[in-house]
C-alpha positions as CSV (number, residue, x, y, z in Angstrom):
1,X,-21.0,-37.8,17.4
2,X,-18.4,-38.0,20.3
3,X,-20.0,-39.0,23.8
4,X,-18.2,-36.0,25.8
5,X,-20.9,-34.4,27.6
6,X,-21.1,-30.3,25.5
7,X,-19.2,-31.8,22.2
8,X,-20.7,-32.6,19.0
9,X,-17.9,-33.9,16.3
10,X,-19.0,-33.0,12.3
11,X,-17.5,-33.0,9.0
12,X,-17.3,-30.5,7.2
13,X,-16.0,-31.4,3.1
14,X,-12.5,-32.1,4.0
15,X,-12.7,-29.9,7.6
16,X,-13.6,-31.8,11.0
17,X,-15.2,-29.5,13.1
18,X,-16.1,-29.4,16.9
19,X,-19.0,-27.6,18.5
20,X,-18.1,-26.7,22.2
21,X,-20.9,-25.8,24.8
22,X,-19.2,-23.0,26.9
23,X,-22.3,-23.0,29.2
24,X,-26.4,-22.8,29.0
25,X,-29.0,-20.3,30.8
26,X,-32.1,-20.2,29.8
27,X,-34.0,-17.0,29.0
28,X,-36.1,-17.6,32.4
29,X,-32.2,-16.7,34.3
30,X,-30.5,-14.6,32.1
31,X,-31.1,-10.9,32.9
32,X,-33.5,-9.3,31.4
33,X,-31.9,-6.5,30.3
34,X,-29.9,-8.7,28.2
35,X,-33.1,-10.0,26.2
36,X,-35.3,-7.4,26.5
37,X,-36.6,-6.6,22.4
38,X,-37.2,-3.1,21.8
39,X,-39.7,-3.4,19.3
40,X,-41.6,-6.3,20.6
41,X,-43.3,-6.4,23.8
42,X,-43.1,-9.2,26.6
43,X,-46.9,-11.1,25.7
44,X,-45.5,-11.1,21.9
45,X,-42.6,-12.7,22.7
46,X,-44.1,-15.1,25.2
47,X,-46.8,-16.0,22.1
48,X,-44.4,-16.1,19.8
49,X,-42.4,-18.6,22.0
50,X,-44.7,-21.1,22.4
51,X,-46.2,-21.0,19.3
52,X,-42.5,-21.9,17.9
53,X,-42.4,-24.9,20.2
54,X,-46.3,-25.8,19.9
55,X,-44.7,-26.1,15.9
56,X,-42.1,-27.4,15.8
57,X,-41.3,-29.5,19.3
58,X,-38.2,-27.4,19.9
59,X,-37.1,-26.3,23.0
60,X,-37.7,-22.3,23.1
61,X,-36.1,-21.3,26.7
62,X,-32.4,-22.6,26.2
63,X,-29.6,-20.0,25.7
64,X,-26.2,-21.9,24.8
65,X,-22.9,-20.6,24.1
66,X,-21.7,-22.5,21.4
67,X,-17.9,-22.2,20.1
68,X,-16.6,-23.9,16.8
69,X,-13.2,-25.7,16.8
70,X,-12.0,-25.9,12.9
71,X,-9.3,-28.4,11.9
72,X,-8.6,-27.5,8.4
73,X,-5.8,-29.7,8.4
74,X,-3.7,-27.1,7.9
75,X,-5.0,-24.3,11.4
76,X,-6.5,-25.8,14.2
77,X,-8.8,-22.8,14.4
78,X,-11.1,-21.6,17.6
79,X,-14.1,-19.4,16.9
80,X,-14.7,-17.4,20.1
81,X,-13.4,-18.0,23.5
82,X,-16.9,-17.8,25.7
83,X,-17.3,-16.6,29.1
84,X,-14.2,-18.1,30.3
85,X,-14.3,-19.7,33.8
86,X,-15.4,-17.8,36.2
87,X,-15.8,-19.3,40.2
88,X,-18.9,-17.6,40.7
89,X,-20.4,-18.7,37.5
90,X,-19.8,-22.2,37.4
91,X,-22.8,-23.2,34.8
92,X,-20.4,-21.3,32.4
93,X,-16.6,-21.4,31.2
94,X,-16.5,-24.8,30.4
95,X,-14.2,-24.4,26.8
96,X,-10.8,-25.6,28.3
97,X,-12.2,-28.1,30.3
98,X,-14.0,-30.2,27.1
99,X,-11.0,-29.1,25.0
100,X,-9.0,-31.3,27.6
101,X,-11.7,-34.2,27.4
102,X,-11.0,-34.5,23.9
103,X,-7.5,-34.3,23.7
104,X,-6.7,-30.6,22.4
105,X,-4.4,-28.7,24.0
106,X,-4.4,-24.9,23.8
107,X,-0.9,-24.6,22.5
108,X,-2.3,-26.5,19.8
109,X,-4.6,-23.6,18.2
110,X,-2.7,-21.4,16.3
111,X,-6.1,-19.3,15.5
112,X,-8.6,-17.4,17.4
113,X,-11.1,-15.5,15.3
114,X,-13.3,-13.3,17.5
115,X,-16.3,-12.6,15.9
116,X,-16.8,-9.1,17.9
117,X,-15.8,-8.0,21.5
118,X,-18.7,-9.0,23.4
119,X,-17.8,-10.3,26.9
120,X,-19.4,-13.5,26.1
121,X,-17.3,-13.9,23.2
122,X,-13.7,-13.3,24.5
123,X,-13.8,-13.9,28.4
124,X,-11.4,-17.0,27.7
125,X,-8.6,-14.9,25.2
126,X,-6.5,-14.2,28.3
127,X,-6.5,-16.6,31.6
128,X,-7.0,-13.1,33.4
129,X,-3.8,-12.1,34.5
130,X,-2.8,-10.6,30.6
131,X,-1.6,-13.8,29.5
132,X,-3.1,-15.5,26.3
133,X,-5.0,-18.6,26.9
134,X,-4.1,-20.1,23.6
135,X,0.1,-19.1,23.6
136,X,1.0,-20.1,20.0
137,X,-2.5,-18.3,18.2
138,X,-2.9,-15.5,16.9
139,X,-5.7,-13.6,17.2
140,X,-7.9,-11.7,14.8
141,X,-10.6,-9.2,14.9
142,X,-12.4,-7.0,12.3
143,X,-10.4,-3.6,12.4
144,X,-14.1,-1.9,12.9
145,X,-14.6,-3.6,16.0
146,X,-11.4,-3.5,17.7
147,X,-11.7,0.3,17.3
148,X,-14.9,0.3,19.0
149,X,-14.1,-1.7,21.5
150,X,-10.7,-0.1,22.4
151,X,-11.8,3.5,21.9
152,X,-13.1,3.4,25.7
153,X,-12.6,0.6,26.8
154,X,-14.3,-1.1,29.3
155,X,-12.3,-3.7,32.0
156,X,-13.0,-6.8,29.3
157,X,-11.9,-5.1,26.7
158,X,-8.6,-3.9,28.8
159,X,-8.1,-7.6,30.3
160,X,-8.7,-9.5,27.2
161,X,-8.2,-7.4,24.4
162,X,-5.7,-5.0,24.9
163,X,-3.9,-7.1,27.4
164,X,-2.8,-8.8,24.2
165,X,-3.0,-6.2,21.9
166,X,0.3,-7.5,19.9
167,X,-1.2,-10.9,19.1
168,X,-4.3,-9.5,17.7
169,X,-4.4,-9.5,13.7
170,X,-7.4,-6.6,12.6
171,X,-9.3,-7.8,9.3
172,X,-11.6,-6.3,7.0
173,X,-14.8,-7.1,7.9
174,X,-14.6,-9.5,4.1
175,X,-11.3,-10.8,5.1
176,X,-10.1,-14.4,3.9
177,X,-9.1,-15.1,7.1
178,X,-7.0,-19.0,5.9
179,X,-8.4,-21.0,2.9
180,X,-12.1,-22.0,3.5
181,X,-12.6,-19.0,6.1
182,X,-13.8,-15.9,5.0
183,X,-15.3,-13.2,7.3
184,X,-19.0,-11.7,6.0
185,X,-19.9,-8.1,7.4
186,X,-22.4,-9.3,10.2
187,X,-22.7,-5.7,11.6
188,X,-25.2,-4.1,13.8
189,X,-25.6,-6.4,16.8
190,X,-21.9,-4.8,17.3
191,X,-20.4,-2.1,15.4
192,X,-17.8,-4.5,13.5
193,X,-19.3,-7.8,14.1
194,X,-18.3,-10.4,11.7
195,X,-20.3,-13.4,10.8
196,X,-17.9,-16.3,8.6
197,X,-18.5,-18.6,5.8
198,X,-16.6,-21.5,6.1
199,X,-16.4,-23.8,2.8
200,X,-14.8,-27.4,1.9
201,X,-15.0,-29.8,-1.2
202,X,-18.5,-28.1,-1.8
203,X,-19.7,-27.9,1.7
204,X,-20.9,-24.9,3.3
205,X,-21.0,-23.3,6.8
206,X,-22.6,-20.2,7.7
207,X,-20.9,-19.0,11.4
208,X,-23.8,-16.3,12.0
209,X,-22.1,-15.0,15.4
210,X,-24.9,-13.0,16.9
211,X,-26.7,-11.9,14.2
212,X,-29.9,-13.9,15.8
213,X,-30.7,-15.3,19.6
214,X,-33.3,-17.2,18.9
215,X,-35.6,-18.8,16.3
216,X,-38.5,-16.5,16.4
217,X,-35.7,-13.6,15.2
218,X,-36.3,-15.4,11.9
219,X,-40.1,-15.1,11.7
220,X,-39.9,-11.7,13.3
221,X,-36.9,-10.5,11.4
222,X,-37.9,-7.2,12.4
223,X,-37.5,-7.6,16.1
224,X,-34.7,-6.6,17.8
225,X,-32.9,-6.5,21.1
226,X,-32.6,-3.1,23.3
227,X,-28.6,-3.6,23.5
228,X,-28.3,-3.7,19.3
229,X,-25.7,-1.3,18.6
230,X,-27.7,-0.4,15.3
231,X,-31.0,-1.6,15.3
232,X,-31.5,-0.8,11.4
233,X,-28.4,-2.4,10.4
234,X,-29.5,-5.4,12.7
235,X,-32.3,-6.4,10.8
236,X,-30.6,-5.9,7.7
237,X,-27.6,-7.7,8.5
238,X,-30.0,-10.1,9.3
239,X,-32.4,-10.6,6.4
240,X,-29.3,-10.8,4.2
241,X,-27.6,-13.6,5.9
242,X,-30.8,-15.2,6.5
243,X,-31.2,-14.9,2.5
244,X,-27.9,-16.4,2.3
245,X,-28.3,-19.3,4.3
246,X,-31.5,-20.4,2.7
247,X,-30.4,-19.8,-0.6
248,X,-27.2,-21.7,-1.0
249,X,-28.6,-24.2,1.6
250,X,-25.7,-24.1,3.8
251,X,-25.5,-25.7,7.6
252,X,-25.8,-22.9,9.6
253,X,-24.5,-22.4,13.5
254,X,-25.7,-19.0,15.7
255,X,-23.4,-18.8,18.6
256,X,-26.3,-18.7,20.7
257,X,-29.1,-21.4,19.8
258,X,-29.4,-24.5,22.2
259,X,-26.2,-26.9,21.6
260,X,-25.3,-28.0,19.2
261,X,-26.9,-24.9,17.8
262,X,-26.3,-26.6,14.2
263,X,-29.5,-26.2,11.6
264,X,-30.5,-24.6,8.5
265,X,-33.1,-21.6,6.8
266,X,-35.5,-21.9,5.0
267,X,-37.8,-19.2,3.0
268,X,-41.2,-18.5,4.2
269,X,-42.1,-15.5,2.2
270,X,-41.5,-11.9,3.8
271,X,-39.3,-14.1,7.1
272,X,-37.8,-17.6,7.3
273,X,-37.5,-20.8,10.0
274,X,-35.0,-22.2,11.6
275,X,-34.8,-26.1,10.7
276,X,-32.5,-27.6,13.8
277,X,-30.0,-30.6,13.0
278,X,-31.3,-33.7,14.2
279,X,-28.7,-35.9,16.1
């Protein structure tokens, strides 16, 4: 593991991969609109919450952004962008600044694979005045959610999306994105979310995007946030990738689980449990 503060360095078969923190909250600051379940109410979630940590000695209020950094020796490849800096949100935006600490340079990354149009996702594509953060990358996005997000778009989706609109590539949602990338349908949380399964000499990686915030999502695969696009096809995106993950025992990083967000599934009947990577 690399001592820069936010990074944790991994291999991946023949891959090295970086995990970036682009900022923490916890669930005490974020909003609570923002992680408000639907179908679950606030004593349930509290219970639930300290029963996972009573368990397991986890921490159960962190909220990280977490962004992979792929060098397949062949693409130097950036998962998400984050919140991108932002003066009156300093505890966030911190991707260029530990991409500097460890040498990369954003001319270097010649791939950008946004998982879905979420602010929180692709803040950092432009540096806000239209121009692309990473010059020499192109972009890609699942064809279903570009046309969601573009249909009306919102000021995000103007400044960072279609401010760049010509460097954006749109996938299927089952795309082979460059060898040992492919995209899986991860919709639901978004229209055309896209979760990725990233493979090398035998070695597997599930990217599950937002397909769960937080560890009790996988013994309460049923619960749901009030801002799911689809709640239905939520939960079943989520059981299926969850089935995935414990199946074929692959390393497994949610975009939003405390850094390094790293860990794997495992089966528990009807739900599952999140097993974190110990450093």
């Amino acid at each position: 593991m690399t001592e820069t503060e936010g990074v944790y360095q991994f291999s991946l078969g023949a891959f090295r991969c970086t995990v970036i923190c682009d900022g923490e909250e916890t669930w005490e600051t974020v909003p609570d609109e923002w992680i408000t379940f639907a179908n679950a109410s606030h004593a349930e979630v509290t219970e639930a919450r300290r029963a996972y940590t009573e368990a397991t000695g986890d921490p159960s209020a962190e909220v990280s952004m977490n962004i992979l950094l792929i060098d397949t020796g062949r693409h130097l490849v950036l998962v998400d962008t984050g919140c991108g800096p932002h003066p009156a949100n300093p505890i966030n935006g911190k991707l260029l600044e530990r991409l500097g600490a460890i040498g990369v340079a954003t001319t270097e990354i010649d791939l950008v694979i946004n998982t879905h149009g979420h602010w929180d996702h692709v803040e950092g594509n432009t540096d806000g005045h239209g121009n692309p953060t990473f010059p020499n990358a192109r972009y890609v996005m699942s064809g279903v959610e570009w046309a969601s997000r573009t249909a009306n778009p919102t000021e995000t989706d103007k400044t960072k999306l279609l401010a760049i609109a010509g460097r954006f590539e749109q996938i299927a949602m089952d795309a082979e994105i460059v060898p040992g990338i492919r995209a899986i349908p991860a919709s639901g949380h978004s229209s055309g979310q896209i979760a990725l399964l990233i493979e090398s000499d035998g070695a597997g990686l599930l990217h599950a995007a937002d397909t769960f915030h937080h560890p009790i999502e996988l013994i309460h695969p049923e619960w749901y946030f009030a801002f799911e696009s689809d709640p239905e096809a939520t939960v079943r995106t989520r059981r299926q990738l969850c089935a995935l993950a414990a199946h074929e025992h692959l390393l497994v990083l949610p975009y939003h689980l405390p850094f390094p967000g790293l860990g794997h599934i495992a089966a528990r009947g009807d739900h599952w449990i999140w097993q974190r990577l110990r450093q």
